[in-house]
C-alpha positions as a Python dict, from the first residue, in 0.01 Angstrom:
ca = {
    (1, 'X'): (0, 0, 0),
    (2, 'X'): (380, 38, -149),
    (3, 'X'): (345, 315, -473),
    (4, 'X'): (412, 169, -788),
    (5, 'X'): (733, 414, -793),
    (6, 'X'): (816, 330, -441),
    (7, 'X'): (862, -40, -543),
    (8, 'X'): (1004, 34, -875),
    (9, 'X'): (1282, 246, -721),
    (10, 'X'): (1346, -25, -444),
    (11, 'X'): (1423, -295, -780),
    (12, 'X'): (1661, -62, -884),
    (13, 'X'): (1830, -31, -543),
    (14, 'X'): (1798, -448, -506),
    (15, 'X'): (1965, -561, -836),
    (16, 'X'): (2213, -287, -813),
    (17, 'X'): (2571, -458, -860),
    (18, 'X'): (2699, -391, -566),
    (19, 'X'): (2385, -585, -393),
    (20, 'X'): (2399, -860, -585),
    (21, 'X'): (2778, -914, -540),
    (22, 'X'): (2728, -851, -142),
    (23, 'X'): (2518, -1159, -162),
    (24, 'X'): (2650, -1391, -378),
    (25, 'X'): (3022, -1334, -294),
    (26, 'X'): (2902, -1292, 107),
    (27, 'X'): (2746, -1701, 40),
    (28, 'X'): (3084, -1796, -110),
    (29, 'X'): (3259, -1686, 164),
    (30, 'X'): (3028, -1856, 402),
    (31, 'X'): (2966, -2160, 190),
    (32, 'X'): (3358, -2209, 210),
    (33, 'X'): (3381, -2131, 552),
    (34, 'X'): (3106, -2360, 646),
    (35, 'X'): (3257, -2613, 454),
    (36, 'X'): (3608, -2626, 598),
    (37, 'X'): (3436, -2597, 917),
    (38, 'X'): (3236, -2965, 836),
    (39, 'X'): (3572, -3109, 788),
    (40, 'X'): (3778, -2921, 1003),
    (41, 'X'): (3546, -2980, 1307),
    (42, 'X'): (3588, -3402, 1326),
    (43, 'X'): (3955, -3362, 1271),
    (44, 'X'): (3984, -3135, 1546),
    (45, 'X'): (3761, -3290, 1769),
    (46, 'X'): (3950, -3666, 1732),
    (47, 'X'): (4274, -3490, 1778),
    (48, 'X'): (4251, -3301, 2102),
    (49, 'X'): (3989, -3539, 2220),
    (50, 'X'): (3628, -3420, 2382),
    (51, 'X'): (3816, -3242, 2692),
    (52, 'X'): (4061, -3015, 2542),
    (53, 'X'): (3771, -2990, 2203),
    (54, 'X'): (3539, -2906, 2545),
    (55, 'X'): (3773, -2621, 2666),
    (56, 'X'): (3890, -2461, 2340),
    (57, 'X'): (3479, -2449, 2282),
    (58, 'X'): (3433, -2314, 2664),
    (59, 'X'): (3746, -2006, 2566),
    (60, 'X'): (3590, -1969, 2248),
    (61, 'X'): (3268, -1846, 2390),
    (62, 'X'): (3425, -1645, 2637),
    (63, 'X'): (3651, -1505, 2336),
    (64, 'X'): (3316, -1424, 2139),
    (65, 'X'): (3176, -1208, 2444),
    (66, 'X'): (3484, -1043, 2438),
    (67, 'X'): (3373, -957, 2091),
    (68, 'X'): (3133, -688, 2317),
    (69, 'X'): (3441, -482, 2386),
    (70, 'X'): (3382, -321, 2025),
    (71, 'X'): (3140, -94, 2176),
    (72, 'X'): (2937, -100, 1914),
    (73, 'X'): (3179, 78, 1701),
    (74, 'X'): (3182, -131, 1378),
    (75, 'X'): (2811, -73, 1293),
    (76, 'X'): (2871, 310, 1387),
    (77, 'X'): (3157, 364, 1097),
    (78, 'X'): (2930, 164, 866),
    (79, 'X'): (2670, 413, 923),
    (80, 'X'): (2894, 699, 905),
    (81, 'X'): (3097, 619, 626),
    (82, 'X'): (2793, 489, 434),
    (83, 'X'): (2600, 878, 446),
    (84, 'X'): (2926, 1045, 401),
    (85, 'X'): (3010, 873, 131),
    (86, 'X'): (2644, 909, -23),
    (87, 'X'): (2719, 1328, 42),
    (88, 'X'): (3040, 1338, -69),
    (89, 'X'): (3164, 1425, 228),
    (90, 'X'): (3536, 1294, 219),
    (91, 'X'): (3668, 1521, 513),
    (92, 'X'): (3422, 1374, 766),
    (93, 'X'): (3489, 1011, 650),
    (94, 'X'): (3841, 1083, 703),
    (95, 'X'): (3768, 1211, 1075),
    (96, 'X'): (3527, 970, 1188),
    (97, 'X'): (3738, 681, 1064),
    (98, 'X'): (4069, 781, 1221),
    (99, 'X'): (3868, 893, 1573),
    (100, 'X'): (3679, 528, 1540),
    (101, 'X'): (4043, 370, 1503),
    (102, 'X'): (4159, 565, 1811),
    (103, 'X'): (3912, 441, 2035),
    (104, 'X'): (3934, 79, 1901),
    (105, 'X'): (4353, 88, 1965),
    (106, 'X'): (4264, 200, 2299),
    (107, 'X'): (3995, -61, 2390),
    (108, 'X'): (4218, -304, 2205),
    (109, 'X'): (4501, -207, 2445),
    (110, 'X'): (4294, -233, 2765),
    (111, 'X'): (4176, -579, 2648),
    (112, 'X'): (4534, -705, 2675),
    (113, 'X'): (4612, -603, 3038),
    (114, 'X'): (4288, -723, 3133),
    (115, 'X'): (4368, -1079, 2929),
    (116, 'X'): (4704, -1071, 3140),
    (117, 'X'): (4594, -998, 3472),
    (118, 'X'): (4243, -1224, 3481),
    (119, 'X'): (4365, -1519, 3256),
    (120, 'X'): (4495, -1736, 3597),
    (121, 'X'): (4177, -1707, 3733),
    (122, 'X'): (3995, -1871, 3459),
    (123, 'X'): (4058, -2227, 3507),
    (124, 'X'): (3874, -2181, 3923),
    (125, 'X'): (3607, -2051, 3756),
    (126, 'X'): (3415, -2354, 3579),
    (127, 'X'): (3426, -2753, 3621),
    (128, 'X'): (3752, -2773, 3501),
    (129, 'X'): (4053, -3070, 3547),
    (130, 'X'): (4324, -2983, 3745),
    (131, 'X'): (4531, -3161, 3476),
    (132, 'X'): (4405, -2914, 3179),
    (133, 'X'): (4406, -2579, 3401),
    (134, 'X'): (4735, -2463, 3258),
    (135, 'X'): (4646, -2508, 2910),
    (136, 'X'): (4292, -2315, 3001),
    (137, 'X'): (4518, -2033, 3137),
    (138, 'X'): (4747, -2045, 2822),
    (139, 'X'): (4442, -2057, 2578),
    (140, 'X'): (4308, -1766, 2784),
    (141, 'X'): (4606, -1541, 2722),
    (142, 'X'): (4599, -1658, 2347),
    (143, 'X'): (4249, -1561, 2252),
    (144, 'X'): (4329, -1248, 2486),
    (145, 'X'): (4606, -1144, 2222),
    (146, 'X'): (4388, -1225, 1925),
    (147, 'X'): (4091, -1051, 2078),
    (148, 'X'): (4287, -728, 2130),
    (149, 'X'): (4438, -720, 1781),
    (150, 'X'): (4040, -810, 1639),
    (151, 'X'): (3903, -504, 1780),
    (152, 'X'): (4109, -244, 1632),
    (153, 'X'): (4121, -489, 1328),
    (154, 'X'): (3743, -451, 1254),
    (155, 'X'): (3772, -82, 1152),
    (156, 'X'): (3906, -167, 819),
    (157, 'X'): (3640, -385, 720),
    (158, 'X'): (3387, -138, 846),
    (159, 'X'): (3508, 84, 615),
    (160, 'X'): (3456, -153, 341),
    (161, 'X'): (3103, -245, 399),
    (162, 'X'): (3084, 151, 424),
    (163, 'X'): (3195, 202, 77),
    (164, 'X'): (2975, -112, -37),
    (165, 'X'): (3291, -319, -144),
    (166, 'X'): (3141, -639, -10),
    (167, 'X'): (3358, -869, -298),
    (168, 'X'): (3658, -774, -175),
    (169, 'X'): (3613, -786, 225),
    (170, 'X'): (3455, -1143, 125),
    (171, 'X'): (3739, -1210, -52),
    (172, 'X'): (4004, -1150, 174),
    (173, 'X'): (3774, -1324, 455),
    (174, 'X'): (3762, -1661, 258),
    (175, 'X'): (4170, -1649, 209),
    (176, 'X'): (4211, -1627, 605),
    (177, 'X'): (3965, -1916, 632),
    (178, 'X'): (4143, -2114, 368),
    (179, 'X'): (4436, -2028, 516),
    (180, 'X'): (4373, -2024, 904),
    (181, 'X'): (4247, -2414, 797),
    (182, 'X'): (4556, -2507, 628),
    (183, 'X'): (4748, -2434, 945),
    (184, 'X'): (4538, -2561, 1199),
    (185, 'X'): (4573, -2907, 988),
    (186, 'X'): (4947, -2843, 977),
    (187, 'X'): (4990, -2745, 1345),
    (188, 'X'): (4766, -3072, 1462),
    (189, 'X'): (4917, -3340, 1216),
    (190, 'X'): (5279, -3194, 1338),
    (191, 'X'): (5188, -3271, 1710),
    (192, 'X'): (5148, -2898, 1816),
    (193, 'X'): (4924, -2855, 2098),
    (194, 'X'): (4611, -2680, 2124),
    (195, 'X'): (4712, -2333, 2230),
    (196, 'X'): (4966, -2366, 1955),
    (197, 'X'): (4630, -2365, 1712),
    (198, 'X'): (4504, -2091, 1856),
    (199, 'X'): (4790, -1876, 1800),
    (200, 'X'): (4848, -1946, 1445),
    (201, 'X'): (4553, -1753, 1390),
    (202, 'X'): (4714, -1428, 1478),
    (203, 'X'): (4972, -1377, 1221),
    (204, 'X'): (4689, -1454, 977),
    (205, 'X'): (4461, -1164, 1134),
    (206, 'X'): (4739, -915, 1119),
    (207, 'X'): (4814, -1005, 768),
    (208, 'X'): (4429, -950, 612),
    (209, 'X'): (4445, -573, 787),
    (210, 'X'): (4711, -511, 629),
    (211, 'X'): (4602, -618, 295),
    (212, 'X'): (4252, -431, 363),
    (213, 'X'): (4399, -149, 476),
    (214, 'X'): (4612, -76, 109),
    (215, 'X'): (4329, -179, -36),
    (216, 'X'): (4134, 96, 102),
    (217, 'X'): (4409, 372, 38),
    (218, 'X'): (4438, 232, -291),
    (219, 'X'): (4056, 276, -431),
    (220, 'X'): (3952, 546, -220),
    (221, 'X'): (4244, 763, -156),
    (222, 'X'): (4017, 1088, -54),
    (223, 'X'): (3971, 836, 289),
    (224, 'X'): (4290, 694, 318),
    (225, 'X'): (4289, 509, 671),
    (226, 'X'): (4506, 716, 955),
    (227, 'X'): (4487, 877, 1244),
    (228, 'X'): (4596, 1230, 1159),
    (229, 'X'): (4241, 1325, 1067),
    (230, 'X'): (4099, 1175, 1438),
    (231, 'X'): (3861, 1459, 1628),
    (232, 'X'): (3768, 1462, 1995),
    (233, 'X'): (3437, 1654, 1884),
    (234, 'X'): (3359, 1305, 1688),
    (235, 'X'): (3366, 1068, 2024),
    (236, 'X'): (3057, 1175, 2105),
    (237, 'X'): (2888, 1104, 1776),
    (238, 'X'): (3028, 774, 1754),
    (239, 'X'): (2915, 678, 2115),
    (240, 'X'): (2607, 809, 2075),
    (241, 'X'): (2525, 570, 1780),
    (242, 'X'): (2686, 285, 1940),
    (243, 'X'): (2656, 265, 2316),
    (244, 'X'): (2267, 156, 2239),
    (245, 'X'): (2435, -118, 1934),
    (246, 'X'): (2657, -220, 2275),
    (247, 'X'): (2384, -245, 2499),
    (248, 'X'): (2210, -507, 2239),
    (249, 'X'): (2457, -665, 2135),
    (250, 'X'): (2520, -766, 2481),
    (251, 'X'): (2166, -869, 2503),
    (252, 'X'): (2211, -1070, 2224),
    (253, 'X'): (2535, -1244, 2341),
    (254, 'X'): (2376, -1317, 2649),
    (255, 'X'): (2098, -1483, 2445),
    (256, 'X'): (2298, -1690, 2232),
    (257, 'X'): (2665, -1727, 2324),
    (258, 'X'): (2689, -1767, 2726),
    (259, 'X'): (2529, -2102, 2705),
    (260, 'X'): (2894, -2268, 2718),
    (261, 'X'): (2967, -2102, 2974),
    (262, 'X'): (2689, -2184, 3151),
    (263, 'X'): (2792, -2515, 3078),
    (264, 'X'): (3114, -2464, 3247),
    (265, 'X'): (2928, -2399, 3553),
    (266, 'X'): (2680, -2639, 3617),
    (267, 'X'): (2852, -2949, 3421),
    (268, 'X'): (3182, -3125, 3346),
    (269, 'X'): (3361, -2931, 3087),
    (270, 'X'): (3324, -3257, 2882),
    (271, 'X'): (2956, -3174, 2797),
    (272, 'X'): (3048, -2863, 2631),
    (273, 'X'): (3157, -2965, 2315),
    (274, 'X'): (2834, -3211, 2238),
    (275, 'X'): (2633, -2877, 2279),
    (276, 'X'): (2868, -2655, 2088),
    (277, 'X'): (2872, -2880, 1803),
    (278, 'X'): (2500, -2896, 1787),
    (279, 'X'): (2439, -2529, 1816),
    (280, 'X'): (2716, -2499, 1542),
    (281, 'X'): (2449, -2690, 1314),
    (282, 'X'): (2129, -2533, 1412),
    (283, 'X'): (2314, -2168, 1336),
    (284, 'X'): (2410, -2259, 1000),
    (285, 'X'): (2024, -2055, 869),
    (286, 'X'): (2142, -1795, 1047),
    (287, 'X'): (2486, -1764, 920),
    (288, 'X'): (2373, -1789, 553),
    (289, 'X'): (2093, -1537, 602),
    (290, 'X'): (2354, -1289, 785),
    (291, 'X'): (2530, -1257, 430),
    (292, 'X'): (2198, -1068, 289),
    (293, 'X'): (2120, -866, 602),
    (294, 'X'): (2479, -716, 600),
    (295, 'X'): (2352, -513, 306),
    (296, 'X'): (2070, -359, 464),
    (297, 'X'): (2265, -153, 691),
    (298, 'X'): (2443, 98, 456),
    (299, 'X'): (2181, 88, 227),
    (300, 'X'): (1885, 204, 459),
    (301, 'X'): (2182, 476, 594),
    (302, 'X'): (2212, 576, 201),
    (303, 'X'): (1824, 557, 181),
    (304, 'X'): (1779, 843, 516),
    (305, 'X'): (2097, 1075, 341),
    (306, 'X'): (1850, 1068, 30),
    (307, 'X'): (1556, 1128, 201),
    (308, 'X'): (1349, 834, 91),
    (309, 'X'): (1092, 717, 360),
    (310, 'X'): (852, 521, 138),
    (311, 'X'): (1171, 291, 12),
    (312, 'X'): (1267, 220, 385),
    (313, 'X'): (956, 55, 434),
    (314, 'X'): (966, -121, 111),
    (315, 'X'): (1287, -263, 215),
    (316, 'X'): (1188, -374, 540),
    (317, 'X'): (878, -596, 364),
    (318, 'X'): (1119, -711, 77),
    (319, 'X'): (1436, -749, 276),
    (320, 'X'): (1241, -969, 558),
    (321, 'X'): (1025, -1150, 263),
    (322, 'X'): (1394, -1200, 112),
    (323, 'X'): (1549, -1325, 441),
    (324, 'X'): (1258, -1572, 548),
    (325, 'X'): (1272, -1721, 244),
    (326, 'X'): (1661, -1815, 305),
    (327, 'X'): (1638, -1920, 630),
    (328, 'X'): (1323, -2088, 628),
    (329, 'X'): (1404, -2407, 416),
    (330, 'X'): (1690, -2463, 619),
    (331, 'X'): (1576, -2466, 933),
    (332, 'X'): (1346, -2721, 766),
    (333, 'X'): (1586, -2956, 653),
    (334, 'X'): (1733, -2915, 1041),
    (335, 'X'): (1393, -3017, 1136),
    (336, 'X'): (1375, -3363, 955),
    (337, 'X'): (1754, -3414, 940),
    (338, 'X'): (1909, -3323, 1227),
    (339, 'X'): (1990, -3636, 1376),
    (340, 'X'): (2160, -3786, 1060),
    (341, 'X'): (2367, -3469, 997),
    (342, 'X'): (2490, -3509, 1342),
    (343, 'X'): (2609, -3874, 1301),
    (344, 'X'): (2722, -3820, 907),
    (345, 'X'): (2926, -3515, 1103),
    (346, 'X'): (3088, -3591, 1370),
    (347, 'X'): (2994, -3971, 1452),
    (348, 'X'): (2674, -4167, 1528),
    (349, 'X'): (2727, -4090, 1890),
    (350, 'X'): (2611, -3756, 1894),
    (351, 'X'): (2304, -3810, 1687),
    (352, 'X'): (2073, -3780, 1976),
    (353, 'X'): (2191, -3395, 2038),
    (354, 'X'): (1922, -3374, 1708),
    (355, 'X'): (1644, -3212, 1972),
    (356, 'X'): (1900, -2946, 2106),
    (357, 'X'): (1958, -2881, 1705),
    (358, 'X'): (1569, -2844, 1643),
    (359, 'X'): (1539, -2612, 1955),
    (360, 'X'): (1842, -2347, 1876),
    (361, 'X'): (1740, -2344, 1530),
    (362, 'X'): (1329, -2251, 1572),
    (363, 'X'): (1497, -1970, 1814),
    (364, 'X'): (1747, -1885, 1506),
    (365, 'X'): (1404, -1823, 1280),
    (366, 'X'): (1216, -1631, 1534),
    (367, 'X'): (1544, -1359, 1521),
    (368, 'X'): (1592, -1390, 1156),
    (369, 'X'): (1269, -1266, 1104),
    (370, 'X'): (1356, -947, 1247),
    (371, 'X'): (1693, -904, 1104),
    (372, 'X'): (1600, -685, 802),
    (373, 'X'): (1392, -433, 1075),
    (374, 'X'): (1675, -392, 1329),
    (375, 'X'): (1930, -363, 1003),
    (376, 'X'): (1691, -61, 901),
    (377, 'X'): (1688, 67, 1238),
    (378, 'X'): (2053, 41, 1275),
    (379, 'X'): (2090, 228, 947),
    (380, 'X'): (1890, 550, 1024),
    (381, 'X'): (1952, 540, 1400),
    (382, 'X'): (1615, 474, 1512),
    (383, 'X'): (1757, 150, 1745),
    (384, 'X'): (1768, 284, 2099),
    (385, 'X'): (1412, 137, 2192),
    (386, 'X'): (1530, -162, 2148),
    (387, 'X'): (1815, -135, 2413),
    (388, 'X'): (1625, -199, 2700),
    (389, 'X'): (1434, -485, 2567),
    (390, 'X'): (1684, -667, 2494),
    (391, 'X'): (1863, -684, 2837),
    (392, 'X'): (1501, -825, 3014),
    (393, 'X'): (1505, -1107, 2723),
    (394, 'X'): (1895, -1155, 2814),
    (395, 'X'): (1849, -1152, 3184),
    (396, 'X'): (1532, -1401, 3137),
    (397, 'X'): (1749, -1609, 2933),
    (398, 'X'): (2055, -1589, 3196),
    (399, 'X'): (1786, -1688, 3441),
    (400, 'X'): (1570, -1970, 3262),
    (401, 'X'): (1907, -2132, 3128),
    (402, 'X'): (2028, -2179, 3498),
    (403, 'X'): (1706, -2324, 3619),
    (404, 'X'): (1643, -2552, 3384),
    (405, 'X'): (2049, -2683, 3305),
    (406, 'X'): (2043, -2793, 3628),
    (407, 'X'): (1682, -3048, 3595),
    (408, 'X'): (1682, -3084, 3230),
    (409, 'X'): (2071, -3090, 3092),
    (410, 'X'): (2149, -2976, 2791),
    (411, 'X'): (1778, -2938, 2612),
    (412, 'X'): (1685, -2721, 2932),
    (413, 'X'): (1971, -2547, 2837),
    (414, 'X'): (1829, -2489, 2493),
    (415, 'X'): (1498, -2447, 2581),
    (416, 'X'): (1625, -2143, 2782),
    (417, 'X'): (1698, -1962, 2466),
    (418, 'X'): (1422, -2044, 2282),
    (419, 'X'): (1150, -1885, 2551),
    (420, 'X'): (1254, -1569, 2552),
    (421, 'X'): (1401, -1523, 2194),
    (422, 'X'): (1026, -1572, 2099),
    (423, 'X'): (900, -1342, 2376),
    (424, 'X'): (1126, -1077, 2284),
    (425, 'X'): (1080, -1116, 1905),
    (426, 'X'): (682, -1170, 1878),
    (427, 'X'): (570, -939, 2172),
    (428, 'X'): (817, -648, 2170),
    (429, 'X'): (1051, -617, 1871),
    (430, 'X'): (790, -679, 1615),
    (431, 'X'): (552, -426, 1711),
    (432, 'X'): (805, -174, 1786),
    (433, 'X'): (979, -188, 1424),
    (434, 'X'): (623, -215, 1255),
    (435, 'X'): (536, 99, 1459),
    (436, 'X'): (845, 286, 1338),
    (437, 'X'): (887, 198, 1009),
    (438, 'X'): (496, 244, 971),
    (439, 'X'): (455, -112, 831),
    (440, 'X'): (48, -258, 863),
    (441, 'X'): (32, -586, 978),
    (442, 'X'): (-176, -714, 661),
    (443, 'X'): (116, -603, 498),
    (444, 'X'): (331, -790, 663),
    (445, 'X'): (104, -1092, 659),
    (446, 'X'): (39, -1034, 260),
    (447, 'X'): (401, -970, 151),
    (448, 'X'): (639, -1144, 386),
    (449, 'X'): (456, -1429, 580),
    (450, 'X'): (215, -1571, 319),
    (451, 'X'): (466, -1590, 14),
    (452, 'X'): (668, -1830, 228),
    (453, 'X'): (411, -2021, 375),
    (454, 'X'): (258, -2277, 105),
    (455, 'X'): (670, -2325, -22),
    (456, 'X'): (746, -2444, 337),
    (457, 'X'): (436, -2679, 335),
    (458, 'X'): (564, -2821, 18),
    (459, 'X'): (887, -2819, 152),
    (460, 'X'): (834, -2992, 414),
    (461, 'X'): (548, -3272, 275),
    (462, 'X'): (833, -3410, 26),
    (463, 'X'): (1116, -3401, 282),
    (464, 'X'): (889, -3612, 559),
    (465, 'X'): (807, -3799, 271),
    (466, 'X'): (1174, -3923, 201),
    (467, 'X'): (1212, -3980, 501),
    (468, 'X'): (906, -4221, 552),
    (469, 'X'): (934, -4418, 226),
    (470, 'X'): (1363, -4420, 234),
    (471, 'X'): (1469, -4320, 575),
    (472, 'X'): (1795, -4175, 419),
    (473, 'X'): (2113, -4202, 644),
    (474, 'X'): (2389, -4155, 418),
    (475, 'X'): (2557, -3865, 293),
    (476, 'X'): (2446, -3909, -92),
    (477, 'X'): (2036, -4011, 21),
    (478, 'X'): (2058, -3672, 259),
    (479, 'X'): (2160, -3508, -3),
    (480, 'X'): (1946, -3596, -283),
    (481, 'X'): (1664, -3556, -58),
    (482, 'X'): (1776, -3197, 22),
    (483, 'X'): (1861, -3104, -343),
    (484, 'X'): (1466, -3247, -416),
    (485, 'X'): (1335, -3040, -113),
    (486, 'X'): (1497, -2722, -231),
    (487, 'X'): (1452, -2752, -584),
    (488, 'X'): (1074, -2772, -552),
    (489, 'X'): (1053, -2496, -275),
    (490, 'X'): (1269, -2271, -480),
    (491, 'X'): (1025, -2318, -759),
    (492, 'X'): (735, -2275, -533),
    (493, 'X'): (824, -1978, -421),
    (494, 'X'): (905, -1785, -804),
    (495, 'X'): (564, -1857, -870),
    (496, 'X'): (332, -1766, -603),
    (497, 'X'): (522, -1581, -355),
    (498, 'X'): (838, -1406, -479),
    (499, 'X'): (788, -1065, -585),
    (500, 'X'): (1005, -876, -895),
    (501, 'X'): (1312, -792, -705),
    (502, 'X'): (1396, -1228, -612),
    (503, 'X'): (1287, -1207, -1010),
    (504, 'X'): (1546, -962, -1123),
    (505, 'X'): (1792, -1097, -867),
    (506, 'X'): (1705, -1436, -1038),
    (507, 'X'): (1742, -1333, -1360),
    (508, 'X'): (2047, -1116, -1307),
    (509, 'X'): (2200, -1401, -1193),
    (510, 'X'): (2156, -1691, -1462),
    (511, 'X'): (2294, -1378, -1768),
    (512, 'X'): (2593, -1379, -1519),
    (513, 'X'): (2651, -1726, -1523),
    (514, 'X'): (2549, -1793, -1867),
    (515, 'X'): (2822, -1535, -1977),
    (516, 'X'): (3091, -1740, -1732),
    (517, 'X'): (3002, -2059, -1928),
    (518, 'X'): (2927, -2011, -2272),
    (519, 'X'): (3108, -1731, -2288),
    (520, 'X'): (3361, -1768, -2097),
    (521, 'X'): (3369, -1403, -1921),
    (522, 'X'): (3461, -1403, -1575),
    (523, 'X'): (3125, -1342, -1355),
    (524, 'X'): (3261, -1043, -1226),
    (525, 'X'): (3078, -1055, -859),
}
């Protein structure tokens, strides 16, 4: 078992302020951005209608693959910039920023000429009408652009999560939502087409670097962002680190973001938009639990600097405790709800999407749960092994999703992700972080599993409950159901399975907000 002083020192590290602002400003940001996206979505949708909705979702997903072109970079400088900054080490912050920049301008670069001279070829790839083809090769060239500023664009924010400034990267992330919203709105109600949406995102993008980057010269001038400082020496430290973070994350987008395309391939484009709306839903656990894991990676890098062994495993059990918790009682309410959210959303004809919903999301909870692991991994460069892995769970997927598309639709499609998500998870992943981290499965069992267990079942009795004696279809019944739901598994869970670090977290958090109230002294987050 975890030493007394092992556990002790882990509270400390939890209820830190910089951990506590990570998470509650990182759920602002996504609360915000989740909620423009609920209203945003419908409006879009009715505008361009279910074709052009189709296509922007079929570019977008060939946009977010694009993503991969990173390399793997971003996690790198987190790493990097993380133990340097733990050492003190300004000089080789400096230098492994400016040679991560490099590389990113030059990938960025490459994107672009690729974008121009594949973009016409798009539209003969997938199921699409001959009357929309030009606007799928215009939309291409768009998100080409956008994807070739994003690259080198991701640097600065790296650097941020380095330096454990979560409030402000979170900050500056919710004003381009705000603001990318406001335009889209603008552009739409003003008659602008579709690839004249897309665009307005770009002046946006370039605008929050900017701001980031001053930022970053401003509080930490000792790493002011160049690339003066760059070293060729440094390429091969960088790539080392990241070209396994690549090869998973290509796994992984495989896994969960080619289904659209697949899609494309086997269907009319019109049936991509029904599925990308309902794997929209079924990600939102994931997307909330994402803002806590974010923290793991720096801090389990700061962790290795300071040569503490015993409190990486005590943040793997707390961190995945912490994270299964989050993302259990939502997938929950997906569980019960789905269909009802889908027709309060976006219209009662796509309520019976609710099974493809139910699907992506049990394959969202099977990956959460090994979030915190691969975070910890990630952070003291222990991830190779699970490189190769990945790719037969992404090349299973590629190959299930095809089969079944084609007898099945849409929930074979679905289905598809959820088989080998679990094999991959349960029967590899698992066993190989437990085995590294040195984790005992009646640990695991005992502090992560169990703890969220009888909540769930409680969770879970009063929401099937509402639903038999109410059947609740409106948006203030779903509501009040879910607020009931929560409020009893949240209590549930202080007082027989959270441990002291959700109580100091808790605590921590009602002084802040009593001070905001009664007080009236800004939280400071």
């Amino acid at each position: 078992m975890i030493g007394s002083a092992t556990v002790e020192a882990l509270e400390v590290a939890l209820i830190q302020r910089r951990v506590l602002s990570a998470v509650l400003s990182n759920w602002l940001s996504k609360a915000v951005a989740l909620g423009v996206g609920f209203f945003l979505t419908p409006f879009i949708l009715h505008r361009l209608g279910e074709v052009q909705y189709g296509l922007l979702a079929l570019v977008g997903s060939v946009a977010t693959i694009g993503n991969l072109l990173d390399l793997g970079i971003r996690p790198a400088v987190v790493k990097y910039v993380a133990e340097n900054h733990a050492r003190g080490d300004h000089q080789g912050a400096r230098s492994l920023i400016a040679t991560a920049l490099m590389l990113q301008c030059f990938v960025g670069i490459l994107t672009l000429l690729l974008t121009c001279a594949s973009a016409s070829l798009f539209p003969l790839l997938f199921n699409i009408p001959t009357s929309e083809r030009a606007v799928a090769t215009s939309l291409v060239l768009v998100a080409g652009a956008q994807l070739a500023i994003s690259i080198p664009s991701a640097i600065p924010g790296a650097v941020l999560w380095g330096l454990h400034r979560y409030g402000f990267s979170n900050g500056i992330s919710l004003a381009g939502t705000l603001a990318s919203a406001v335009i889209t709105v603008g552009v739409l109600l003003a008659g602008g087409s579709v690839t004249a949406m897309m665009a307005s995102a770009i002046p946006i993008n370039v605008g929050m670097q900017v701001i980031t980057v001053l930022y970053i010269n401003h509080i930490a001038p000792e790493i002011r962002i160049g690339w003066s400082d760059a070293r060729r020496g440094l390429v091969r430290t960088i790539l080392s680190f990241s070209s396994s973070m690549f090869v998973i994350d290509v796994a992984y987008s495989v896994q969960t973001r080619v289904d659209e395309i697949i899609i494309g391939a086997y269907m009319p484009v019109i049936a991509v938009g029904p599925y990308a709306i309902a794997r929209r839903l079924g990600a939102i656990p994931q997307l909330f639990t994402e803002q806590l894991i974010g923290v793991f990676l720096p801090l389990a890098s700061q962790f290795q600097a300071e040569g503490g062994g015993e409190r990486l495993r005590s943040l793997y059990l707390v961190g995945s405790r912490l994270t299964l918790a989050m993302c259990a009682p939502l997938i929950g309410i997906l569980v019960v709800f789905a269909g009802p959210l889908l027709a309060l959303w976006v219209g009662e004809q796509y309520s019976h999407y609710a099974p493809i919903v139910v699907v992506l999301a049990l394959a969202g909870v099977v990956e959460v749960a090994q979030w915190t692991g691969g975070a910890i991994l990630q952070g003291t460069a222990r991830h190779h092994g699970l490189a190769i892995a990945s790719v037969c769970a992404a090349l299973a997927k590629l190959a299930l999703s095809a089969l079944l598309v084609q007898y099945y639709g849409l929930i074979g499609l679905a289905v598809g992700t959820l088989i080998p998500t679990v094999a991959l998870n349960c029967f590899y992943v698992l066993p190989y972080m437990m085995r590294v981290i040195r984790v005992r499965a009646l640990e695991l069992v005992g502090q992560v599993l169990l703890p969220v267990l009888l909540p769930m079942m409680v969770l879970m009795a009063i929401l099937y409950g509402i639903k038999w004696l109410a059947n609740p279809s409106g948006l203030f019944s779903i509501a009040s159901a879910v607020i009931v739901g929560l409020t009893a598994y949240g209590l549930v869970y202080l007082l027989y399975g959270a441990g002291n670090p959700e109580w100091q977290l808790f605590r921590s958090l009602i002084i802040r907000l009593n001070r905001a109230v009664f007080l009236h002294q800004p939280p400071n987050w």
